[in-house]
Wavefront OBJ file of the C-alpha trace (Angstrom):
o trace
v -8.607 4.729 -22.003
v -4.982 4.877 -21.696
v -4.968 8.640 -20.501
v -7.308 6.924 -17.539
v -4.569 4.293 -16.439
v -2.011 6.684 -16.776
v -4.220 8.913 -14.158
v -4.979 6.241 -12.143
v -1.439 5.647 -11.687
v -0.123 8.340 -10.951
v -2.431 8.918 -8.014
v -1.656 5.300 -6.656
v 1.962 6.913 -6.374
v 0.628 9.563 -4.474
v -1.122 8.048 -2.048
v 1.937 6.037 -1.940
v 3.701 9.157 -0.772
v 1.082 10.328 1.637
v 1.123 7.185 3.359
v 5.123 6.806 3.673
v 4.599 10.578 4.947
v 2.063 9.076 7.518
v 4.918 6.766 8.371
v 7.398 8.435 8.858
v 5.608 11.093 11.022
v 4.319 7.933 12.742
v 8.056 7.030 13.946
v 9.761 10.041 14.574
v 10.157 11.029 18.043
v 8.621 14.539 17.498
v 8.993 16.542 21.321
v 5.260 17.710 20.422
v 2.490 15.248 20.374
v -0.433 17.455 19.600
v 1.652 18.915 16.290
v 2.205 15.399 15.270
v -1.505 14.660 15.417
v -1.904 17.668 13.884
v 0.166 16.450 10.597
v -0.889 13.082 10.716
v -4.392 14.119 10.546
v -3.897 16.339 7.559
v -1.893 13.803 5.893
v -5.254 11.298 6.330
v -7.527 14.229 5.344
v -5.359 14.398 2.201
v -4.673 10.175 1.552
v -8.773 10.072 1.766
v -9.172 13.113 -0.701
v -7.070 11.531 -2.893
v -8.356 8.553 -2.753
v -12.189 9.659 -3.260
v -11.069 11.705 -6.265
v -10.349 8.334 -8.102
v -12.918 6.379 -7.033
v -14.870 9.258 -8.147
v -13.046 9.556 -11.563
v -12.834 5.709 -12.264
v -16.652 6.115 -11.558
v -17.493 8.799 -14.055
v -15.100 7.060 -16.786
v -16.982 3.736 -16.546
v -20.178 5.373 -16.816
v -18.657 7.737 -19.729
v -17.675 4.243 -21.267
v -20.851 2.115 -21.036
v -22.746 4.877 -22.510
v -20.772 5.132 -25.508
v -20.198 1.351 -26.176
v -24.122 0.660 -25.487
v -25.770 4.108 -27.338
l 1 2 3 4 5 6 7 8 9 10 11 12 13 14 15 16 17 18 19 20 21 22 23 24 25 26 27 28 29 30 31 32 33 34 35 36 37 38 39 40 41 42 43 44 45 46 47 48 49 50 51 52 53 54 55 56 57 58 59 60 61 62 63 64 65 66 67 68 69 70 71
């Protein structure tokens, strides 16, 4: 249960970083729009990817969980 928090976590962090990364590509005055949309929409490909993979995980655990407490 504690390895699952831990997990969780750490991907809050990253999606942390991906979204400062979103920012920041946001506000830089980049000479090249299309490469900016270009990186902004892999960054959202990646923040949603991330962010499905816990869902997902939390998911799975809570099911894991239920079916051990209730057997």
């Amino acid at each position: 249960m504690m390895l699952l928090f831990v997990f969780a976590l750490v991907v809050f962090l990253k999606n942390l970083k991906v979204l400062a990364q979103i920012y920041i590509n946001n506000t830089q005055a980049y000479h090249n729009a299309s490469y900016r949309k270009e990186v902004r929409n892999k960054l959202l490909i990646r923040f949603t990817l991330i962010n499905g993979g816990t869902i997902l995980t939390l998911v799975i655990a809570y099911f894991i969980i239920t079916i051990y407490v209730f057997q």
